[in-house]
CHARMM-style PDB file with segment names, atoms N, HN, CA, C and O in Angstrom:
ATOM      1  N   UNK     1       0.823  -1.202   0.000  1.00  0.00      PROA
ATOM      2  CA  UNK     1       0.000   0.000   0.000  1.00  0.00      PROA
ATOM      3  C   UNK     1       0.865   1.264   0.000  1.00  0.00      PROA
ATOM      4  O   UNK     1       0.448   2.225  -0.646  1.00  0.00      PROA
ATOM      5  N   UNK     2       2.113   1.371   0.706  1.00  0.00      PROA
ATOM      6  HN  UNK     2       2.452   0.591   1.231  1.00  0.00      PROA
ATOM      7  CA  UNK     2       3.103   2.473   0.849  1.00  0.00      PROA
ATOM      8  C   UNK     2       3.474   2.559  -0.907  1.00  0.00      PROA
ATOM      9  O   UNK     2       3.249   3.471  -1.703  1.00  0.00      PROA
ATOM     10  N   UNK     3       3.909   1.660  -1.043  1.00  0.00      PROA
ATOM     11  HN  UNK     3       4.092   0.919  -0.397  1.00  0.00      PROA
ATOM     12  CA  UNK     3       4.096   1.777  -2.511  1.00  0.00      PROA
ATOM     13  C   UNK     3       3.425   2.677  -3.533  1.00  0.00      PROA
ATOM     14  O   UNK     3       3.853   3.608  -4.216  1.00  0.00      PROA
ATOM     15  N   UNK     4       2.028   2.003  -3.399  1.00  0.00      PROA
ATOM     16  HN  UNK     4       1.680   1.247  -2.844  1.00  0.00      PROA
ATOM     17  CA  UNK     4       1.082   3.524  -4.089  1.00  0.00      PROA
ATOM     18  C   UNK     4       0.768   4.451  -3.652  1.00  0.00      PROA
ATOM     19  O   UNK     4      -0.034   5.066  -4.355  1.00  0.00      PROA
ATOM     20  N   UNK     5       1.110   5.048  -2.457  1.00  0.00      PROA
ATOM     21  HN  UNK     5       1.762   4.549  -1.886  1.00  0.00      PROA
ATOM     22  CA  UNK     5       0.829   6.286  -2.063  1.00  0.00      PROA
ATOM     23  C   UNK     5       2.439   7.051  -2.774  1.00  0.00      PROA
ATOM     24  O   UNK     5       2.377   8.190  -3.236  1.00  0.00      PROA
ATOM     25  N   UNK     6       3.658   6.348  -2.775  1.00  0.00      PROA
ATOM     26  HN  UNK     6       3.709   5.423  -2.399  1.00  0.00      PROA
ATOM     27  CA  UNK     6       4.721   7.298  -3.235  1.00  0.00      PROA
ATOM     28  C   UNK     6       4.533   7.121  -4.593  1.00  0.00      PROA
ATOM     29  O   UNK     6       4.903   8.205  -5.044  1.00  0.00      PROA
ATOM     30  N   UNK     7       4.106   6.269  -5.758  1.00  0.00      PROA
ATOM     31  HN  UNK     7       3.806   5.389  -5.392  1.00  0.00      PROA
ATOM     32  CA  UNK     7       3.902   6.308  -6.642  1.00  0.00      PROA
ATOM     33  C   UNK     7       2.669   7.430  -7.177  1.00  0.00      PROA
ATOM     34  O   UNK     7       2.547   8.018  -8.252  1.00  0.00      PROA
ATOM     35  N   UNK     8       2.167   7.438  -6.432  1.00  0.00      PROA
ATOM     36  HN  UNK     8       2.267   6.961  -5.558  1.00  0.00      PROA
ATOM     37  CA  UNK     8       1.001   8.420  -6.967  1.00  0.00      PROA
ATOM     38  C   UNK     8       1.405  10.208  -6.048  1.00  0.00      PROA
ATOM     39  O   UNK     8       0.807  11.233  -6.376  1.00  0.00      PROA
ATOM     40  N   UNK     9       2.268  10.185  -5.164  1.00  0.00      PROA
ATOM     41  HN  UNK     9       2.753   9.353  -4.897  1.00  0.00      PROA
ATOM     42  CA  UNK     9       2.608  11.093  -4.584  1.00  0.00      PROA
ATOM     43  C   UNK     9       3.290  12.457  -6.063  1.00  0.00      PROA
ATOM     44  O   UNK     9       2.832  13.566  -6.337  1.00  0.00      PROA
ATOM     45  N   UNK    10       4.122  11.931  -6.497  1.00  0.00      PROA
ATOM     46  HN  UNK    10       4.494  11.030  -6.274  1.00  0.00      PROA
ATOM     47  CA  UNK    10       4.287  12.775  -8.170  1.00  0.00      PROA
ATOM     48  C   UNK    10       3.520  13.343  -9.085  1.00  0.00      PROA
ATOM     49  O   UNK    10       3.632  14.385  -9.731  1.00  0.00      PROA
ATOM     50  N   UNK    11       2.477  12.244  -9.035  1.00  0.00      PROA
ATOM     51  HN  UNK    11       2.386  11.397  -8.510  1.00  0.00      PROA
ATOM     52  CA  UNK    11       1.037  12.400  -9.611  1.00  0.00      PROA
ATOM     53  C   UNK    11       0.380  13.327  -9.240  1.00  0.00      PROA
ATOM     54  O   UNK    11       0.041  14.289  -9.929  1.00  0.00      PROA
ATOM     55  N   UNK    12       0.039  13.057  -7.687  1.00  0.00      PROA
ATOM     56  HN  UNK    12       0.314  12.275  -7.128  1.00  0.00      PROA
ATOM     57  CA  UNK    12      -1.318  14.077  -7.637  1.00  0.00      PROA
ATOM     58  C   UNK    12       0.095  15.203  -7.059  1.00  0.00      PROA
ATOM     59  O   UNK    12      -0.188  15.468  -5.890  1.00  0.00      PROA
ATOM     60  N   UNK    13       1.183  15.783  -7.365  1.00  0.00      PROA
ATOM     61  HN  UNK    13       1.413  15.567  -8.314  1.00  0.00      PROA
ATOM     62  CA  UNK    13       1.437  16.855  -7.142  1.00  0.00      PROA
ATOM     63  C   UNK    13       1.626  17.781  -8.765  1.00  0.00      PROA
ATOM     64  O   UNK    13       1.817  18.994  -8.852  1.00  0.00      PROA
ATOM     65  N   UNK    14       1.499  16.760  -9.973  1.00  0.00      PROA
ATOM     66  HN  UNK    14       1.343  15.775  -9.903  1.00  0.00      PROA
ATOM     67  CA  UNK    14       1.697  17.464 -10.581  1.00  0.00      PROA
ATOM     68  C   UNK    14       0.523  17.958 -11.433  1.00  0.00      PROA
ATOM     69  O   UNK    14       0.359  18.794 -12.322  1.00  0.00      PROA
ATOM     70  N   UNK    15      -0.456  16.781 -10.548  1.00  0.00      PROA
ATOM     71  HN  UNK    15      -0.322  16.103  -9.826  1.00  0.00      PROA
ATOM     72  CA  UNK    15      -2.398  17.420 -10.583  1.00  0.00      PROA
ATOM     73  C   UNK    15      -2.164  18.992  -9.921  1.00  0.00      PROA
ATOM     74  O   UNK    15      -2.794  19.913 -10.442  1.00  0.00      PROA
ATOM     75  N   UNK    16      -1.589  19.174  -9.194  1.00  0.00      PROA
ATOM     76  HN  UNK    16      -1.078  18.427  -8.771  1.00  0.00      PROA
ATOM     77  CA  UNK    16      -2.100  20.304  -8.008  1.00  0.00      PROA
ATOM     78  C   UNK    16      -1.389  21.418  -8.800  1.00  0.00      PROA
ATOM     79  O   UNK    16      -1.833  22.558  -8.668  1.00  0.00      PROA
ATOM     80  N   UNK    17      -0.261  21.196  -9.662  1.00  0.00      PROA
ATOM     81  HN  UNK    17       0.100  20.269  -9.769  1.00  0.00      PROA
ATOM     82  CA  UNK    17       0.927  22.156 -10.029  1.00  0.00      PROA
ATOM     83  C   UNK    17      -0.064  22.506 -11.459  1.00  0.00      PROA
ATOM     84  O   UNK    17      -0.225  23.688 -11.764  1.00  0.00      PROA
ATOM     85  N   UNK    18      -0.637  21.517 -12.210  1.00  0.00      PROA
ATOM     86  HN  UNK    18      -0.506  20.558 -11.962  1.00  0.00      PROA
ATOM     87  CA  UNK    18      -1.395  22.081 -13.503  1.00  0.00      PROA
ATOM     88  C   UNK    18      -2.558  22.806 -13.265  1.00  0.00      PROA
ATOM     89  O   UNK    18      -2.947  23.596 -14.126  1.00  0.00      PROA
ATOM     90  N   UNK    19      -3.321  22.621 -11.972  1.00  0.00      PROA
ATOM     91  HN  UNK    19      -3.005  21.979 -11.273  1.00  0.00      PROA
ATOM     92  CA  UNK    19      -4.314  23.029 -11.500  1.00  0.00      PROA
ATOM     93  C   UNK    19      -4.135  24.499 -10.867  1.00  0.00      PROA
ATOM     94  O   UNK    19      -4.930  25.437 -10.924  1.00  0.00      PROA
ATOM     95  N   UNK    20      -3.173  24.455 -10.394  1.00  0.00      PROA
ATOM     96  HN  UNK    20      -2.527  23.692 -10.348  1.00  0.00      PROA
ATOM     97  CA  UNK    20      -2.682  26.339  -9.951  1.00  0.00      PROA
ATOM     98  C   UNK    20      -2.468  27.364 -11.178  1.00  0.00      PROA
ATOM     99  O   UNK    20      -2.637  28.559 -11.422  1.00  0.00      PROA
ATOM    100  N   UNK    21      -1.865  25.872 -11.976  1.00  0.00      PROA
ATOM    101  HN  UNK    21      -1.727  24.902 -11.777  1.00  0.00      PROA
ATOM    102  CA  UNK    21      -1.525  26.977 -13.156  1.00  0.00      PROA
ATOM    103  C   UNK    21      -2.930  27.758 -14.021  1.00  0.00      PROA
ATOM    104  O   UNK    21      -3.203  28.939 -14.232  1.00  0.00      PROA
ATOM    105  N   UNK    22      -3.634  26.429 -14.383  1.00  0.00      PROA
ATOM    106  HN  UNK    22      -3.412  25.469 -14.211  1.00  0.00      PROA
ATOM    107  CA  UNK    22      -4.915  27.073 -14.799  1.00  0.00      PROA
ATOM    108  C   UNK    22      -5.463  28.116 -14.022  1.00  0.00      PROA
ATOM    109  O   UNK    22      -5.651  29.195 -14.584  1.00  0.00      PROA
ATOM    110  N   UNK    23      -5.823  27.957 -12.538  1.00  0.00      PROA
ATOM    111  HN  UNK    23      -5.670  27.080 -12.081  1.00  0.00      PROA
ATOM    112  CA  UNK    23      -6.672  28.898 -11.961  1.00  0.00      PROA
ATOM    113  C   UNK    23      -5.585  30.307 -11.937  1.00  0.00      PROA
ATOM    114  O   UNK    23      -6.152  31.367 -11.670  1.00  0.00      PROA
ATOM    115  N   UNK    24      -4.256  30.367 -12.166  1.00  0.00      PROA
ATOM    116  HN  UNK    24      -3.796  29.506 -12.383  1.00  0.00      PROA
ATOM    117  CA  UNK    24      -3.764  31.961 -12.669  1.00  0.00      PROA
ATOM    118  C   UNK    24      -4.136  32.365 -14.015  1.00  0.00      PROA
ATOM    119  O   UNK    24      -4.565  33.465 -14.361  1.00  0.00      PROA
ATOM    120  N   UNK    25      -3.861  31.061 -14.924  1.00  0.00      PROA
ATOM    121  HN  UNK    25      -3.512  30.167 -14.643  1.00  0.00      PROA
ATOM    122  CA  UNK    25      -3.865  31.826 -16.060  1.00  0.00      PROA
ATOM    123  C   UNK    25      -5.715  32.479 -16.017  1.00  0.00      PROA
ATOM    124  O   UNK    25      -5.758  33.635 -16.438  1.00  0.00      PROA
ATOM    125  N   UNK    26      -6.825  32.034 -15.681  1.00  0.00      PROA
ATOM    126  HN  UNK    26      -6.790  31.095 -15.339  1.00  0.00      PROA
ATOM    127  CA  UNK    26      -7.613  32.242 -15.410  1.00  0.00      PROA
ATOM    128  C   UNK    26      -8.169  33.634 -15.324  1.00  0.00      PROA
ATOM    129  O   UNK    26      -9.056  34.187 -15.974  1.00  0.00      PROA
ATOM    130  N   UNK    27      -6.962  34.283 -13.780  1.00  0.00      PROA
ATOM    131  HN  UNK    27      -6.241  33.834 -13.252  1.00  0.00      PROA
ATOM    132  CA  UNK    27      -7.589  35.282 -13.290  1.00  0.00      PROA
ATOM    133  C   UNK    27      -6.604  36.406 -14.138  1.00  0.00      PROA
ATOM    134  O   UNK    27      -7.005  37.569 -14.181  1.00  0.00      PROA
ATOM    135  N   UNK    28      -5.552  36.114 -14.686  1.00  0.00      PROA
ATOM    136  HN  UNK    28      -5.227  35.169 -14.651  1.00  0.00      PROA
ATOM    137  CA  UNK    28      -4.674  36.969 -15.553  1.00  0.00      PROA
ATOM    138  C   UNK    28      -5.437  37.042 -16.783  1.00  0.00      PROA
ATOM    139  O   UNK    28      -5.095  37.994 -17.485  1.00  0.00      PROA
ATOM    140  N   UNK    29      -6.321  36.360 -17.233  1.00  0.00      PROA
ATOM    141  HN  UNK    29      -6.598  35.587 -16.663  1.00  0.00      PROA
ATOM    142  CA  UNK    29      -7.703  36.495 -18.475  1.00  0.00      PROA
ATOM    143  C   UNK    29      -8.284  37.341 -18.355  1.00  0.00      PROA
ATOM    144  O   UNK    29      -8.344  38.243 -19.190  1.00  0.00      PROA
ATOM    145  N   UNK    30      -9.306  37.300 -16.556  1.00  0.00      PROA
ATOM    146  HN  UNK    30      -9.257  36.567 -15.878  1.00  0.00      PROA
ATOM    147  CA  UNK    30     -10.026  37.968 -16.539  1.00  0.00      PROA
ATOM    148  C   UNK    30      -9.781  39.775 -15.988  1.00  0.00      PROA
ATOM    149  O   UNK    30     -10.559  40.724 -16.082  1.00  0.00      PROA
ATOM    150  N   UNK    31      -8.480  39.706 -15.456  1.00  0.00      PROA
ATOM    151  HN  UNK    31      -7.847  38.935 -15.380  1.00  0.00      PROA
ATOM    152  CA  UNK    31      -7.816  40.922 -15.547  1.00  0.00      PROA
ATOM    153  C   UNK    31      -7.739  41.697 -16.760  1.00  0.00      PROA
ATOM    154  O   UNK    31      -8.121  42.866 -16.808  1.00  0.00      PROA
ATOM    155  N   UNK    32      -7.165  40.960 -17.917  1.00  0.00      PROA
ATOM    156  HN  UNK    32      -6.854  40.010 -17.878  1.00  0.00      PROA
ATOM    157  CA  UNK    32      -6.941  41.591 -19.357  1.00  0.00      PROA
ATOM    158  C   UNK    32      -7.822  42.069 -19.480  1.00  0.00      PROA
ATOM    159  O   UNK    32      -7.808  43.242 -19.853  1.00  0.00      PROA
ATOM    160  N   UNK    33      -9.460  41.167 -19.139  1.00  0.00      PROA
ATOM    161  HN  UNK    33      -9.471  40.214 -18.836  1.00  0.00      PROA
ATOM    162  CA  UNK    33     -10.764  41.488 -19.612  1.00  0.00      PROA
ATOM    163  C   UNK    33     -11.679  42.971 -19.159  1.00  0.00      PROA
ATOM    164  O   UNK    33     -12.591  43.611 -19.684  1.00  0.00      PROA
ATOM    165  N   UNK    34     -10.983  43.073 -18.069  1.00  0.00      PROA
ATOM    166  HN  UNK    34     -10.243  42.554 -17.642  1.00  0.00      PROA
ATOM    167  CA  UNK    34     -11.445  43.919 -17.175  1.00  0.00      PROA
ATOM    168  C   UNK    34     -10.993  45.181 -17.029  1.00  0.00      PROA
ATOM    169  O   UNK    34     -11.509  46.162 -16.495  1.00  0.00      PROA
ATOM    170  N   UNK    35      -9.272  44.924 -17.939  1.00  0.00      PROA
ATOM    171  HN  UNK    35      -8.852  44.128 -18.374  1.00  0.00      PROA
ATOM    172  CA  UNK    35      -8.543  46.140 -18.615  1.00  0.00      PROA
ATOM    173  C   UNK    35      -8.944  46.834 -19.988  1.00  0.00      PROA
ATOM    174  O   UNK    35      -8.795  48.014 -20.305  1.00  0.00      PROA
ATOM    175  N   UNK    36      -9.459  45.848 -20.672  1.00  0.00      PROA
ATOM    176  HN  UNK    36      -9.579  44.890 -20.414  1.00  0.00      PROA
ATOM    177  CA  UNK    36      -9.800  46.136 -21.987  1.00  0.00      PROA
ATOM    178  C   UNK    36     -11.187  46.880 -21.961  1.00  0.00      PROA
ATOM    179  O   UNK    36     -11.441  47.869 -22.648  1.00  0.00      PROA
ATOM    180  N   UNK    37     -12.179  46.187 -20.947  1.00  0.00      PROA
ATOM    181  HN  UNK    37     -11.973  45.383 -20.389  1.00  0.00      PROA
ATOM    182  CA  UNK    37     -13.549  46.605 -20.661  1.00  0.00      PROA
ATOM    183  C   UNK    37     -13.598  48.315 -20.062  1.00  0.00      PROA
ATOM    184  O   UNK    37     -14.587  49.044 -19.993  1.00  0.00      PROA
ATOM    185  N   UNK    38     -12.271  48.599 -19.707  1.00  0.00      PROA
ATOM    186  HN  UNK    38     -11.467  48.006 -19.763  1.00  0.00      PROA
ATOM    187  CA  UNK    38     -12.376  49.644 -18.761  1.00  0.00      PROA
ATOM    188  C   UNK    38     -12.339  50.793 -20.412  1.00  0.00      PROA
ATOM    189  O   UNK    38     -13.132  51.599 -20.897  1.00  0.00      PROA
ATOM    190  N   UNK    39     -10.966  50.272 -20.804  1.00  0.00      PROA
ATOM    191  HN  UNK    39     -10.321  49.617 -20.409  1.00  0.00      PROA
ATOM    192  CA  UNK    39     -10.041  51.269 -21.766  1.00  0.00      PROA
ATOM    193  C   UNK    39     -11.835  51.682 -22.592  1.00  0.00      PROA
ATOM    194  O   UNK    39     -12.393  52.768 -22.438  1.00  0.00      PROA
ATOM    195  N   UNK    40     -12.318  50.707 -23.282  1.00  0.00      PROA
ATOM    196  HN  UNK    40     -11.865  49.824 -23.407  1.00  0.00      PROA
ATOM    197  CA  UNK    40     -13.490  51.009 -23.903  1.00  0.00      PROA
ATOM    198  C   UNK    40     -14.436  51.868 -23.156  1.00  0.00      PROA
ATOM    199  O   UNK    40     -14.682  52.944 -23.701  1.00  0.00      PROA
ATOM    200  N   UNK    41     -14.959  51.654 -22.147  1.00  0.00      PROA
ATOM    201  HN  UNK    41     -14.759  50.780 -21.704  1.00  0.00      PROA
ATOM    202  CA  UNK    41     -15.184  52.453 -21.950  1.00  0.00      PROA
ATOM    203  C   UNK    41     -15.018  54.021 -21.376  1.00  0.00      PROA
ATOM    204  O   UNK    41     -15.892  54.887 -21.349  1.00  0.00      PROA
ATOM    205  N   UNK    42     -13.741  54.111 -20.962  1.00  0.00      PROA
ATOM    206  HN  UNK    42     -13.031  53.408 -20.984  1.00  0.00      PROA
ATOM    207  CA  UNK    42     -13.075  55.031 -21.085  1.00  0.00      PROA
ATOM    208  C   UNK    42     -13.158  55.981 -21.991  1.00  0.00      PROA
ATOM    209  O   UNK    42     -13.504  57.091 -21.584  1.00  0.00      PROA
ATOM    210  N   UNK    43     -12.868  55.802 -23.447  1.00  0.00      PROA
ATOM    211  HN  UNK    43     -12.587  54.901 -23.778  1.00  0.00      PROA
ATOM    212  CA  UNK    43     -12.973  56.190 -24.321  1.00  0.00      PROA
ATOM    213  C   UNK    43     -14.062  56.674 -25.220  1.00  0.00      PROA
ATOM    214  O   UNK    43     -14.172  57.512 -26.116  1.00  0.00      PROA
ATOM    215  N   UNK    44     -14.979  55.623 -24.490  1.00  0.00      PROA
ATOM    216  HN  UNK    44     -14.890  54.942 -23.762  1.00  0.00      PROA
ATOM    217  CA  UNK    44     -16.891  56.040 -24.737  1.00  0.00      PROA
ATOM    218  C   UNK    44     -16.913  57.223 -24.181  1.00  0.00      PROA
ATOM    219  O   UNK    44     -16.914  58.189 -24.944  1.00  0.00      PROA
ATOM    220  N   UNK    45     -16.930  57.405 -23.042  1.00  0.00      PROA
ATOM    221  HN  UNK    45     -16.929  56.620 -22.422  1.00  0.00      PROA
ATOM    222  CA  UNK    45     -17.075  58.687 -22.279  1.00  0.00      PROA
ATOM    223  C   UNK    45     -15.971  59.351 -22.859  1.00  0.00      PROA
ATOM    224  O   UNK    45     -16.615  60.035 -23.655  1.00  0.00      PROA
ATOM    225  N   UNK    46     -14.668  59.700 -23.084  1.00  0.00      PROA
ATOM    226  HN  UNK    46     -14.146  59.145 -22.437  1.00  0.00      PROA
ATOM    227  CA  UNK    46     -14.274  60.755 -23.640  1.00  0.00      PROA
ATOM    228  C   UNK    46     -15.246  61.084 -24.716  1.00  0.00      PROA
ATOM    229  O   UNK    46     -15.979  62.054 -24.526  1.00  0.00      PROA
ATOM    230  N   UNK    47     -15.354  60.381 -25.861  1.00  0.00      PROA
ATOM    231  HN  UNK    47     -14.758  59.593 -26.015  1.00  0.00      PROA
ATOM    232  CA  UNK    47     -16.170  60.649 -27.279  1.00  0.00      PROA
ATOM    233  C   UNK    47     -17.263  60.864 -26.652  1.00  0.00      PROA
ATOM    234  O   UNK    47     -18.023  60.157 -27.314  1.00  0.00      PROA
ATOM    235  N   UNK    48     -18.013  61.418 -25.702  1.00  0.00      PROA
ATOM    236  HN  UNK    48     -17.396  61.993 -25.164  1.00  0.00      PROA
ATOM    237  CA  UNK    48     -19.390  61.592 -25.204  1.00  0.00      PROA
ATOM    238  C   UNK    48     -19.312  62.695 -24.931  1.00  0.00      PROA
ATOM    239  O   UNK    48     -20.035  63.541 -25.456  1.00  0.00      PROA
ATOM    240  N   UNK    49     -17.983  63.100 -23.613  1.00  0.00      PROA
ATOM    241  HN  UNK    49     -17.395  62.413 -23.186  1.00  0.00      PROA
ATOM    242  CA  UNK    49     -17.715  64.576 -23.788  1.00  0.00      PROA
ATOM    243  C   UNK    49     -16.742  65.446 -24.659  1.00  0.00      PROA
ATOM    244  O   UNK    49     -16.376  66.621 -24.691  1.00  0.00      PROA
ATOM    245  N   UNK    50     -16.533  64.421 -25.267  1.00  0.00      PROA
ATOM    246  HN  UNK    50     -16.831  63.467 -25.241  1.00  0.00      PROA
ATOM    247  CA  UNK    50     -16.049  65.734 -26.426  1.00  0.00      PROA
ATOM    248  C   UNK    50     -17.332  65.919 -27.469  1.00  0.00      PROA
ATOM    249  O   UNK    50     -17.440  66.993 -28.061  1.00  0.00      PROA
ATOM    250  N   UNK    51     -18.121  65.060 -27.644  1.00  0.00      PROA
ATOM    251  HN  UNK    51     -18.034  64.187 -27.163  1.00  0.00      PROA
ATOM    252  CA  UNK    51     -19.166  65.307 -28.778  1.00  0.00      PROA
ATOM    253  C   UNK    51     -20.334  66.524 -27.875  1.00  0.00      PROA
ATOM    254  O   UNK    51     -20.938  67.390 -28.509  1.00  0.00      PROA
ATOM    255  N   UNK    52     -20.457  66.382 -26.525  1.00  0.00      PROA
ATOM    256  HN  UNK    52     -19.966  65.679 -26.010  1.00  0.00      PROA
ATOM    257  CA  UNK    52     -21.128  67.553 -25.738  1.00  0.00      PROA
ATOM    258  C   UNK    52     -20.204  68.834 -25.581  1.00  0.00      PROA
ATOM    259  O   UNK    52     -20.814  69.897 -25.463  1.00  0.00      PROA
ATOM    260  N   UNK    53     -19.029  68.874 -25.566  1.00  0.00      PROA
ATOM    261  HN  UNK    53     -18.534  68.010 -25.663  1.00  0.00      PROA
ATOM    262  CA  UNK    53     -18.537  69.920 -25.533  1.00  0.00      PROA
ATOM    263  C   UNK    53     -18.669  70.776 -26.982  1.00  0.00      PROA
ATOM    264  O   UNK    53     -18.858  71.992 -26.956  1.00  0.00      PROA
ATOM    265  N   UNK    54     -18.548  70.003 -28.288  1.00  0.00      PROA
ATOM    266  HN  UNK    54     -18.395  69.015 -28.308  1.00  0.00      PROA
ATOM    267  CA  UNK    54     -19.012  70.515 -29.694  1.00  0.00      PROA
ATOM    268  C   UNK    54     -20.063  71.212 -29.327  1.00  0.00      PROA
ATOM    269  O   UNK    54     -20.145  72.400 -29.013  1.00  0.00      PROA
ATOM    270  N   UNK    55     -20.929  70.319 -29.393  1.00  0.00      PROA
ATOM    271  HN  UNK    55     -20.863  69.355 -29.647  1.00  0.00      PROA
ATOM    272  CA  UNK    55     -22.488  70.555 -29.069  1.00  0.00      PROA
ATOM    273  C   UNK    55     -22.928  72.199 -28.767  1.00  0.00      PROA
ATOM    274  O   UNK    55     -23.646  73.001 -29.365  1.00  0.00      PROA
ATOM    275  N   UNK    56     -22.027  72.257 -27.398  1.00  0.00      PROA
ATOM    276  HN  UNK    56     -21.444  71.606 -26.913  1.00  0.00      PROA
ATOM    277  CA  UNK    56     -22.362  73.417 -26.531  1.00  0.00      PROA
ATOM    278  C   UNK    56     -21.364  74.502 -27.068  1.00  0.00      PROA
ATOM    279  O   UNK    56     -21.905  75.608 -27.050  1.00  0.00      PROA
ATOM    280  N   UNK    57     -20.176  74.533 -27.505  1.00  0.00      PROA
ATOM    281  HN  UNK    57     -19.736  73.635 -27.520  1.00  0.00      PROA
ATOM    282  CA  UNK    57     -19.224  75.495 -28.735  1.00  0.00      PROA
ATOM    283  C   UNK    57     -20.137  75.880 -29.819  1.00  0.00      PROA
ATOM    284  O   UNK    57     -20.003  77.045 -30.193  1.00  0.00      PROA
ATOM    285  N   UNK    58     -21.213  75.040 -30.533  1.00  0.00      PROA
ATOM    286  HN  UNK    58     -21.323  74.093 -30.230  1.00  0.00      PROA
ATOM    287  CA  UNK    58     -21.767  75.112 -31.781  1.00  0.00      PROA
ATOM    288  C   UNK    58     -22.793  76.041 -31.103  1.00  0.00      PROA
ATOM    289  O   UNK    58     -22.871  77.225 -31.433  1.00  0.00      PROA
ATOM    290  N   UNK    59     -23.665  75.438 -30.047  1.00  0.00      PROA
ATOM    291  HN  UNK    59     -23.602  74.477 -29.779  1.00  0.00      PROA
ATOM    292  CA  UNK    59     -24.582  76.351 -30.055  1.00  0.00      PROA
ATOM    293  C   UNK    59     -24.135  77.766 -29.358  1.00  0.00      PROA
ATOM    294  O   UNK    59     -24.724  78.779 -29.734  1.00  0.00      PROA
ATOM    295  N   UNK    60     -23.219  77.864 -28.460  1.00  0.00      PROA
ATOM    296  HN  UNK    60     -22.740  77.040 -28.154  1.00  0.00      PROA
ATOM    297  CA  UNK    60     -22.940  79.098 -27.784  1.00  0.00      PROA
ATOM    298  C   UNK    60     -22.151  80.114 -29.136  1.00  0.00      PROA
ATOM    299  O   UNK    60     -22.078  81.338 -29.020  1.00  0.00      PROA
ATOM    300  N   UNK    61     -21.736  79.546 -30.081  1.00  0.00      PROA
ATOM    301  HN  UNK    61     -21.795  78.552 -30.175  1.00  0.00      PROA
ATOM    302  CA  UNK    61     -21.284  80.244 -31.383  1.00  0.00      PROA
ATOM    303  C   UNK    61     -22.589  80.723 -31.961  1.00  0.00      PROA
ATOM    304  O   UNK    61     -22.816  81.933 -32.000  1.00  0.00      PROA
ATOM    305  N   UNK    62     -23.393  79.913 -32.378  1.00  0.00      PROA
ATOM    306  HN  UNK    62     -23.208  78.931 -32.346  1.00  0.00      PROA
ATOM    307  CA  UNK    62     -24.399  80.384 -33.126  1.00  0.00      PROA
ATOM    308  C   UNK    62     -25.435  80.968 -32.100  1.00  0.00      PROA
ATOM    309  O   UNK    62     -26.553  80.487 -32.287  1.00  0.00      PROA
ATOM    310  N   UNK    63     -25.379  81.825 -31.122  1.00  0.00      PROA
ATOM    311  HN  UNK    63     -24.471  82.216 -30.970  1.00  0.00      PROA
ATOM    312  CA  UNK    63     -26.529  82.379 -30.527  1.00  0.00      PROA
ATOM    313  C   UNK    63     -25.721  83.730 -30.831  1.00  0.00      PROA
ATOM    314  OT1 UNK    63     -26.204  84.820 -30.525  1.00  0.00      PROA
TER     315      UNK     63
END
């Protein structure tokens, strides 16, 4: 019985070592995701106030 516990001791450590790895690469995904999600909208709102700042130049010109 000792036998298969050191035989499988390699095993389930290199279960545990692929399994860490996934759950980083994971949260380093959902980081990117959450960087990219930001930048966009970031940039929504600039193009929102710069298209209101026109807006209010155009009309304060033309009054």
């Amino acid at each position: 019985m000792l036998w298969l516990v050191s035989l499988s001791a390699p095993l389930i450590w290199e279960i545990l070592k692929q399994l860490a790895e996934m759950i980083y690469q994971s949260f380093e995904r959902k980081q990117e995701l959450v960087q990219q999600l930001w930048g966009e909208m970031r940039n929504q709102l600039l193009q929102q106030s710069g298209t209101g700042r026109t807006i209010m130049r155009n009309l304060s010109a033309s009054a």
